[in-house]
Each structure stands twice: as C-alpha cells, then as structure tokens.
C-alpha positions as CSV (number, residue, x, y, z in Angstrom):
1,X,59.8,12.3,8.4
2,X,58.3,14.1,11.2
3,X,57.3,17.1,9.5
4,X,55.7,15.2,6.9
5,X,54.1,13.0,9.6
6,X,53.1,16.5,11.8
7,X,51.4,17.9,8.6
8,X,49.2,15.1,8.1
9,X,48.3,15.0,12.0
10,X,47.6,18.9,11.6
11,X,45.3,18.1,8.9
12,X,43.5,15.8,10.2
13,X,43.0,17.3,13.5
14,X,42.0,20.7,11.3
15,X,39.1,18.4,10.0
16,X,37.8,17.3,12.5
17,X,37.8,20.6,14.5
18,X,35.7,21.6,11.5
19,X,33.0,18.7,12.1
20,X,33.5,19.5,15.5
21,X,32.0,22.7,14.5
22,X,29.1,21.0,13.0
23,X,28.0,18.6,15.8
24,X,28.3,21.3,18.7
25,X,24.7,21.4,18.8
26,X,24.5,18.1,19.3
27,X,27.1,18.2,21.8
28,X,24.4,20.5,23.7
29,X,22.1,18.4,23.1
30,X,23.8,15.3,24.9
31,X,24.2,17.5,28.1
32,X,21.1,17.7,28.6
33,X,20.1,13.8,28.2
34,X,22.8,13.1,30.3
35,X,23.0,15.1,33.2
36,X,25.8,13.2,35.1
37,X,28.4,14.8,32.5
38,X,26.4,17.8,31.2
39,X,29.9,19.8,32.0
40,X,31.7,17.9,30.0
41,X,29.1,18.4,27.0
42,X,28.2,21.9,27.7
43,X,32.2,22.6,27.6
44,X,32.1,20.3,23.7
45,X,29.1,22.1,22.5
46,X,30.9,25.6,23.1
47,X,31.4,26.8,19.1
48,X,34.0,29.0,20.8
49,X,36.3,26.2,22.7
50,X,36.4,24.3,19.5
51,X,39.6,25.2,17.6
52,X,41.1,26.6,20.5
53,X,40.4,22.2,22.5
54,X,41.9,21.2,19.2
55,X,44.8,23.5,19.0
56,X,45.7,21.9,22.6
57,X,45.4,19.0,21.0
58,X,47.6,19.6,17.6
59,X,50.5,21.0,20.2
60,X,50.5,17.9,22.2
61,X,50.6,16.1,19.1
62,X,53.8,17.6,18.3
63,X,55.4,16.9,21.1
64,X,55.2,13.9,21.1
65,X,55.7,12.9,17.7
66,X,58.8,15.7,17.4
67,X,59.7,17.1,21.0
68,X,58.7,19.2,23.6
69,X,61.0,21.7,22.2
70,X,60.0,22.1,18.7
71,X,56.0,22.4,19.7
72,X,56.7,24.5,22.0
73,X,58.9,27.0,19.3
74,X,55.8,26.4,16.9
75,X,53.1,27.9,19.2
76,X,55.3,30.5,20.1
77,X,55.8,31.3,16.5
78,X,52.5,32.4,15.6
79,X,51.5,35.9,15.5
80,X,48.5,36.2,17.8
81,X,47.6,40.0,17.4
82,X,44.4,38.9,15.8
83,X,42.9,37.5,18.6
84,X,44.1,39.8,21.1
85,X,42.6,42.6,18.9
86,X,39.2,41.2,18.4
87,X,39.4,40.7,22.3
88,X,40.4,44.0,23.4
89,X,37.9,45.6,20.9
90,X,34.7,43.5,21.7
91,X,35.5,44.7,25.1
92,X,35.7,48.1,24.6
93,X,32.8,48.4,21.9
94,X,30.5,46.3,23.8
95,X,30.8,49.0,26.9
96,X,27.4,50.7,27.5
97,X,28.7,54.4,26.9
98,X,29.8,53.5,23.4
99,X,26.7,51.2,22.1
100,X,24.3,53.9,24.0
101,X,25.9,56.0,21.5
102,X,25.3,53.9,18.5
103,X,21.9,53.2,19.6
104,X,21.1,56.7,20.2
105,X,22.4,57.2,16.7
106,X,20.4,54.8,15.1
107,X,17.3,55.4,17.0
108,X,17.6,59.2,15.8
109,X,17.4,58.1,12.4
110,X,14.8,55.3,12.4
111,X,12.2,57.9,13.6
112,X,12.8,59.9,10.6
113,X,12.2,57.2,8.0
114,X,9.1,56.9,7.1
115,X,8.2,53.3,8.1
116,X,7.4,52.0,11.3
117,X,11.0,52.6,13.8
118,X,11.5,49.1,14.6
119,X,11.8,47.9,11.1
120,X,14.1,50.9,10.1
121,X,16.3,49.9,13.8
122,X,16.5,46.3,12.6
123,X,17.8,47.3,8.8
124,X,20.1,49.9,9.9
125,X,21.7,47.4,12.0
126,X,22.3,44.8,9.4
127,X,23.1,47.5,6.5
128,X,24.6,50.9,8.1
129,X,26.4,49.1,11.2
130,X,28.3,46.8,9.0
131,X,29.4,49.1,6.8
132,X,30.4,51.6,9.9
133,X,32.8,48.7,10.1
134,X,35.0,49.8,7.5
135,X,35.9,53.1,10.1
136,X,36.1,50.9,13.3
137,X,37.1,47.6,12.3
138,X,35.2,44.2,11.1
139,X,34.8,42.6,15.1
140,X,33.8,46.4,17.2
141,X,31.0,46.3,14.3
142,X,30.2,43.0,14.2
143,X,30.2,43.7,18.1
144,X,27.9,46.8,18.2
145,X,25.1,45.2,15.4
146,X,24.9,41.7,17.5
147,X,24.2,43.7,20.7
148,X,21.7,45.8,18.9
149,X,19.8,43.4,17.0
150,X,19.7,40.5,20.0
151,X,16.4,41.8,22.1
152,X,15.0,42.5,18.7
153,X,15.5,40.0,16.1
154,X,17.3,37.2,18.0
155,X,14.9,36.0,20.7
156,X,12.6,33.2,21.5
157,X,9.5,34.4,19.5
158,X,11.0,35.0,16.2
159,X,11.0,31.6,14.4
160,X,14.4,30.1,13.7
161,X,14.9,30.0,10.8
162,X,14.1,33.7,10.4
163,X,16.9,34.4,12.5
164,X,19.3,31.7,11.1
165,X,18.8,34.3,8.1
166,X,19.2,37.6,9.8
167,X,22.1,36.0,11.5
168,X,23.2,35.1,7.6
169,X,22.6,38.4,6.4
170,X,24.6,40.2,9.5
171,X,28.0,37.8,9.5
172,X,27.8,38.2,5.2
173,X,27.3,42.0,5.4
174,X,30.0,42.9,8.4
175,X,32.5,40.7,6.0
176,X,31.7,42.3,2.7
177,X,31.0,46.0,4.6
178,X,34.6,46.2,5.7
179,X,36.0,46.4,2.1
180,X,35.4,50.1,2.0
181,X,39.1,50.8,3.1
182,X,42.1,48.8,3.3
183,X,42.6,48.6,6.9
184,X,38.8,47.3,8.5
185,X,38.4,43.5,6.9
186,X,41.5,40.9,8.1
187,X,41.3,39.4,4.6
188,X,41.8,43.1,3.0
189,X,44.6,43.5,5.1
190,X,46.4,40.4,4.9
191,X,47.8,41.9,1.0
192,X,47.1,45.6,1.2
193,X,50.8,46.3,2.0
194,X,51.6,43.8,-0.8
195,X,49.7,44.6,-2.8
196,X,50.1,48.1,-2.5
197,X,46.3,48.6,-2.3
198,X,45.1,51.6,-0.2
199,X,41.2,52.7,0.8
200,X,40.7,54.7,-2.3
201,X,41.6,51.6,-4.6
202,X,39.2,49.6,-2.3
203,X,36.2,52.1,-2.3
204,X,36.7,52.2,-6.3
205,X,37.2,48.6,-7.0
206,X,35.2,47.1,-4.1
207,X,33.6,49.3,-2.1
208,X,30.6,50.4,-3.7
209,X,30.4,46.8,-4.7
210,X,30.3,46.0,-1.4
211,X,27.7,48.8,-0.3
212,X,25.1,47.9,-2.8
213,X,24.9,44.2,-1.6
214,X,25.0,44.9,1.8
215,X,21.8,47.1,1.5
216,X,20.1,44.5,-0.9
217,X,20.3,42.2,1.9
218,X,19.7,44.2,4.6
219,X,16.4,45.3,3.0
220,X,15.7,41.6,2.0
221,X,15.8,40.5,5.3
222,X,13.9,43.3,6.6
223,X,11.2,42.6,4.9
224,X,10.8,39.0,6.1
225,X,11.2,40.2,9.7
226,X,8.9,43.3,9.5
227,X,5.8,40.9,11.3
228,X,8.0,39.5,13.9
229,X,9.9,43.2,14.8
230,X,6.5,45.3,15.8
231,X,6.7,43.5,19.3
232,X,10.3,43.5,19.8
233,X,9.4,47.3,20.4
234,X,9.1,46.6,24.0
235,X,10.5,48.1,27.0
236,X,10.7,44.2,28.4
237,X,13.0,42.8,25.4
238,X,15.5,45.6,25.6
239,X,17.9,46.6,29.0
240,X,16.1,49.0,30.6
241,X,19.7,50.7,32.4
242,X,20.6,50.9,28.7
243,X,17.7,53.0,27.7
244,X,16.6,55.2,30.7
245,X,20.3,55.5,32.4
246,X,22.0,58.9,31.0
247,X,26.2,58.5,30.4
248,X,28.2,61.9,30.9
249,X,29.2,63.4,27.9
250,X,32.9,63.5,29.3
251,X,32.6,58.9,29.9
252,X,31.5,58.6,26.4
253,X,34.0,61.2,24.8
254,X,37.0,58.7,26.6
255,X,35.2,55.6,25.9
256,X,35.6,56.7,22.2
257,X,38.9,57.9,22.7
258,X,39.9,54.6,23.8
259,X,38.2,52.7,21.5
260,X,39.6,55.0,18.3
261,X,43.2,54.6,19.6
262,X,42.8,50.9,19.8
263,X,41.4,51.0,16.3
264,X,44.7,53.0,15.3
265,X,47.1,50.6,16.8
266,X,45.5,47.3,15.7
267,X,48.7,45.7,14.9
268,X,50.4,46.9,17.9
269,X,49.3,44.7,20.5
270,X,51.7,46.7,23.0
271,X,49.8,50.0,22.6
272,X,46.0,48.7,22.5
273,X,46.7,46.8,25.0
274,X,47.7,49.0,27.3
275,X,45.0,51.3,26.1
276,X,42.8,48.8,26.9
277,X,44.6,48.5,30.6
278,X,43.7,52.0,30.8
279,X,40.3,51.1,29.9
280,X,39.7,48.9,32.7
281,X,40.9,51.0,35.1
282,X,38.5,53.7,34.3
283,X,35.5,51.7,34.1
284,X,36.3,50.8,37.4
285,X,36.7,54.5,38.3
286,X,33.9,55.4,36.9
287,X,31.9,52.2,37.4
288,X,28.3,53.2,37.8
289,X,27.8,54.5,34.4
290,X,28.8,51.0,32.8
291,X,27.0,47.5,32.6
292,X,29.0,44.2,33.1
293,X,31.7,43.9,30.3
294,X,31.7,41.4,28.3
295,X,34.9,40.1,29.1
296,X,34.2,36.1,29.4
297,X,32.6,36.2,26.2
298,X,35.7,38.1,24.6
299,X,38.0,35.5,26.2
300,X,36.0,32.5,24.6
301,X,36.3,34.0,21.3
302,X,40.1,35.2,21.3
303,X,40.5,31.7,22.4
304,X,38.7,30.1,19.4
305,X,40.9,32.5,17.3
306,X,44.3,32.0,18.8
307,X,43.1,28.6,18.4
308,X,42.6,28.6,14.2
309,X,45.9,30.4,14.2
310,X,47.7,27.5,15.4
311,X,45.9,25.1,13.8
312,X,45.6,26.8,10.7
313,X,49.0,27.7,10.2
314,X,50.0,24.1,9.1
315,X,47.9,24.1,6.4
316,X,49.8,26.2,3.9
317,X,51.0,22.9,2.4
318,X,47.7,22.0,1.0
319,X,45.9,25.0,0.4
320,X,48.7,27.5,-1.2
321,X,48.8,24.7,-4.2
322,X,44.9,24.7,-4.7
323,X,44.6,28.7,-4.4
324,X,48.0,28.8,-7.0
325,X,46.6,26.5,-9.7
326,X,43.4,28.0,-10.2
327,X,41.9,30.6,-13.1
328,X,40.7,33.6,-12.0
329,X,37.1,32.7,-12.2
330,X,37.7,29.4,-10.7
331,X,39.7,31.1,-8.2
332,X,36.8,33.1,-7.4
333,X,35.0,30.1,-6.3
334,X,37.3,28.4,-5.2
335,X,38.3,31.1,-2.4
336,X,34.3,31.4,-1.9
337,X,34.4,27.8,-1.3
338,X,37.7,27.7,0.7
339,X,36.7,29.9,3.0
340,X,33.7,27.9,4.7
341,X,36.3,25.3,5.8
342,X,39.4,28.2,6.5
343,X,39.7,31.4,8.2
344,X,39.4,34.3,4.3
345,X,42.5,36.2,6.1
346,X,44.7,33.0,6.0
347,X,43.4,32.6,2.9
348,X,44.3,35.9,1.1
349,X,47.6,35.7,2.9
350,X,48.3,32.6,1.2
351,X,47.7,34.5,-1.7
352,X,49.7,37.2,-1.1
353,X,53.2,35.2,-1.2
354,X,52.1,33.8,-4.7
355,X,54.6,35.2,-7.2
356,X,53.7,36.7,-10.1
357,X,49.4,36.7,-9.5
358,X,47.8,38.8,-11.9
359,X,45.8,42.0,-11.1
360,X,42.4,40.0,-12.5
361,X,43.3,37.2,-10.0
362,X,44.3,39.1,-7.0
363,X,40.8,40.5,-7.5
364,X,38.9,37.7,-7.5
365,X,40.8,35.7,-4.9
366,X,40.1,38.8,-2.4
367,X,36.6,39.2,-3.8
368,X,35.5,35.7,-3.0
369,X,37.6,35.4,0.3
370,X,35.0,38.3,1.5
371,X,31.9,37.3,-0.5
372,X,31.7,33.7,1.6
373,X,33.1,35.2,4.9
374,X,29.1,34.5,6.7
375,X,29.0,30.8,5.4
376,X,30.5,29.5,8.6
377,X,32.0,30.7,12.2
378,X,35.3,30.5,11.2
379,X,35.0,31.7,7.8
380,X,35.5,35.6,9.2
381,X,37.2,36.6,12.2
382,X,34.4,39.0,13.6
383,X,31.8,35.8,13.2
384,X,32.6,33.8,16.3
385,X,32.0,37.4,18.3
386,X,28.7,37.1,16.7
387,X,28.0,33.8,18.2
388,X,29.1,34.7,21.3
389,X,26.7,37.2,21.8
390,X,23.7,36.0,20.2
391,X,23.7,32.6,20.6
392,X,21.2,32.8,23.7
393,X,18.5,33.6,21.4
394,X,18.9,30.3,19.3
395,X,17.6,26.5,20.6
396,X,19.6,25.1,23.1
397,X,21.6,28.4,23.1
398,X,23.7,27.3,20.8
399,X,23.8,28.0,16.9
400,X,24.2,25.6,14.7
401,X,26.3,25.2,11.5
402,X,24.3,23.9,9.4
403,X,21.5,26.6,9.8
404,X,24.2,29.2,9.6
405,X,25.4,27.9,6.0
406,X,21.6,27.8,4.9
407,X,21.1,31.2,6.2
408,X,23.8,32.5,4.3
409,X,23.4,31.0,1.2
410,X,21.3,33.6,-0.6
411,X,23.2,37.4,1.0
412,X,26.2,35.4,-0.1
413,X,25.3,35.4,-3.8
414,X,23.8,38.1,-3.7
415,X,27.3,39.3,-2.5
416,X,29.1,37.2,-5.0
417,X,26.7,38.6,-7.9
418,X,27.8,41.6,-7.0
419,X,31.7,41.4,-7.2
420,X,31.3,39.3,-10.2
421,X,28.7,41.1,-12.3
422,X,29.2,45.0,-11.5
C-alpha cells in the first residue's frame, strides 16, 4: 500500500516539477513585482533548483508516508555519477587555458573560410564544437560552445527569438553530435554495454546521420544570425583577459591533461574526482593565468541533475510499459516525445532491460531519445549547463521553456529526418 501510494506521490510531484519548469520565468517575473520576497522568487525562477526543490520534496514525502528509514535507503540508492561528472567537467572545461585553446582553434579556422570570421566563429560553434563532443563528452562541449557563443550570439541586441533558435540549434546539435562513439552522449551509453554497441557501430549506423544534421542546422541558423553577428565582433562583447592574456604552454598542456583523464574515468567518480581535487589545487598554484571558475554555476546544475535522478527513478512504473508496447516507428516518436517530459538516458535505460527488443527497435528508441534531446532542459543532461551559462543574455535572465521548445522544433526534425530517412 505504501509503495503504491509513494509512486503516485512521485508522479505527481514529477509533474509538477515539469510545469515548474515552465512557469520559472514567471517566477522571475513575480520577484520583481514584489520586492519584499524577490528571494524567495528569484530562488523559484532558478531552472536549475527545480528538480533538485522537488527532489527535497519527493524525499520528505516518503518519509512520512513510509519512514525515515526507507527514504533515506532510496536516495542513497541512486547512482549519482552523472551529476558529479557533468559538475567536475563544466569546471574543468570552462577553465580559461582550455576554452583559450578552443577559441584559438576556432578563431584559426574562421579566418580561413572565406566569409566574413564572425559568421564562420558563430557556425563552428553550433556545428564543429558539438560534434567535438563525441571525443570529450556531451556537457565539456555543451560547456565550451555556450561560453563561446554567449558575447556573440546570446546578448541583449540579438532579438529573442533569434537566440531562442540558436539556443535550439546548440542543445539539438550537442545531443545528436555525441552519437559519433559510444561513450560521449548519456543516452548512447545507457545500452552500449548491453547492447554490445561500440563507436564504430555508432559512426556507421548513427554517426554520419548525426553529422549531416548537425551541419544543416548549424548553417541554418547561421544564416539567420549573419546580420546580428557583424557587431558581436567587438573587443567590448568578448573578455578582454581572455583574448589579450597569454597561458603557458606547460598550464594548458595540464589543464588538458586533467580534463582528458576526467573524460577517461567518467564512471569512476573516485578517480575524476580526485583529478578534479588536483585541479583545484593547481589553479590555485598557478592562479594568475585562470579566470573565476565556474564552480556556482556547476553546483546549480549537478544539483538539478542529482535532482531528476531521484525523482526520476520512480517512474519506471509508467514509462517502461509505454516504451515496451510500442512499434518501432511509433517507438520512434514516442521516445522523441518522451523525452521533452524525461531525462533520453533514463529513457534508453528503460529500454535497455526490455527483453527480447529487436535490432529495428533498439534503433529507433535510441535514435529518437537523441533526436528530441534540445526540446526541453531536462530532455539532455548537458542542456541545464547550457542554461546555466547563457541564460544572462535572455529577458529577465532567465530562459524560458516555452521558447526553448519553439526554438527546437525545426533542428529537431531536421534531426529526426535524418535518422529516419537516411
């Protein structure tokens, strides 16, 4: 009786973390019409205390419907390596010697294409960054191309919902541009092992899927910023200590180091995160080659993660039947679909301990998991590190849900086309 009673509280509360997600803005909003509890308001209107507040809320819940005791043993049962990951590597990739490197990178090759090097910056970023995220993970890329992009595209004077479609574009392309190996994307990972599906099966049966529609979109949405990118080539809108201030070839070469080996051991949360230990003490060492980490930011959003872990582990009891009855083109959509309203790696796992899927369905439960992984914040892990970081550029600094899912709509079938037709 109580764990029938605890599911439907855990259901409920699931839902209405999700229209929590869709009023934040409002929740902004109301802070600023009433002053007197603006904290209160500004803390509801954070995207990123959302599921993490309702989580707290869910394990209260169960204590007092069930005991201290068994709550308690639930939390503790869930494996957080997720959100300690995307933590530890939003740190670490966010770090000034590693995105000067990037940005160096990238800046070498916009001046050889032959259009104006803003508008080759701003499409690199939303097509090769992404799709670097198959080598260094889904968040450290999702990381690096927010950082990039936000003095350029994601700023007061481009018009909103120009970057409600860049902001589309990036969270559909870092989703879909992790499927070139078997290791980058959570959802890819969740039934690799089971699966028995390694990076070569993924770059033949997804990958260069995956490539085409990320540089369709990326070019897309290039062209509809090229008017509003010619000014963002200003010294003002980008960090001056980032551009002018050389890093030592010998700070960059351990920065990297670090961030590889963290990358290596992403499901060993004992070894990245004493990497990451090590990490902090050498910034500190070496503290006047960095900028300010990022770390209250990475906090917010390893809380909203560690959050949808415990909230979203009690709804196997509803979804697995939905994803286990369906064909697999309905399957197809239906993951697509699912995902908006869940996390596409719980999704695929729930997959995964289906017996007896077929090849055709395993396919089109995966490729749909990734295809609608920009429609929301918690439809991909990597996207709530996206708002994090660029949600200062957006109306009342925050970024709403609705705008996101209209902003996604077209790179995600675009996306979709492109699993289901090539």
């Amino acid at each position: 009786m109580h764990s029938h009673a605890i599911q439907w509280i855990a259901a409920s509360l699931f839902g209405i973390a999700l229209l929590h997600t869709f009023a934040a803005k409002q929740f902004e909003r109301l802070s600023h019409r009433y002053p007197r509890h603006a904290g209160l308001f500004h803390l509801l209107g954070e995207v990123e205390v959302v599921f993490g507040f309702w989580a707290i809320v869910l394990v209260l819940a169960m204590a007092f419907v069930s005991g201290g005791a068994q709550a308690l043993d639930y939390a503790e049962s869930r494996n957080y390596t997720e959100p300690l990951f995307v933590f530890v590597v939003m740190v670490i990739a966010a770090s000034r010697p590693v995105l000067r490197t990037v940005m160096a990178a990238v800046d070498a090759i916009a001046r050889l294409v032959p259009v104006p090097t803003p508008l080759a910056t701003a499409w690199l970023g939303l097509a090769a960054v992404p799709l670097l995220g198959s080598l260094i993970t889904e968040p450290a890329a999702m990381t690096i191309a927010a950082l990039m992009l936000a003095p350029q595209i994601f700023r007061p004077a481009v018009p909103e919902p120009v970057k409600y479609l860049a902001l589309g574009v990036l969270f559909v392309n870092v989703s879909i541009g992790g499927t070139l190996t078997s290791y980058a994307a959570p959802p890819v990972l969740m039934v690799a092992t089971t699966w028995q599906w390694d990076s070569a099966f993924m770059l033949a049966t997804f990958g260069w899927k995956a490539a085409l529609a990320v540089l369709v979109n990326a070019t897309a949405c290039a062209v509809v910023l090229r008017k509003h990118l010619r000014a963002a080539n200003d010294p003002a809108a980008a960090d001056a200590g980032m551009q002018n201030a050389p890093v030592p070839a010998t700070v960059v070469a351990v920065h990297l180091a670090l961030l590889a080996g963290v990358v290596l051991f992403a499901h060993h949360p004992v070894v990245f995160l004493g990497l990451f230990l090590m990490f902090l003490g050498y910034t500190q060492a070496y503290e006047r080659h960095q900028s300010p980490l990022i770390i209250k930011e990475a906090l917010l959003v390893g809380f909203f993660l560690a959050g949808l872990v415990v909230l979203g582990g009690m709804q196997q009891w509803w979804l697995q039947p939905i994803v286990a009855g369906l064909q697999p083109l309905a399957l197809f959509a239906g993951a697509l679909g699912l995902t908006a309203i869940t996390d596409n790696a719980a999704l695929t796992y729930l997959g995964s301990l289906i017996e007896g899927i077929s090849d055709p369905a395993k396919y089109m439960l995966v490729a749909g998991a990734v295809a609608g992984g920009g429609l929301t914040v918690i439809a991909n892990a990597p996207n709530p590190a996206g708002v994090a970081l660029l949600k200062r550029g957006f109306a009342d600094e925050t970024i709403g849900a609705g705008g996101l899912l209209l902003g996604a709509l077209a790179p995600t079938a675009v996306a979709a086309a492109a699993f289901l037709l090539l």
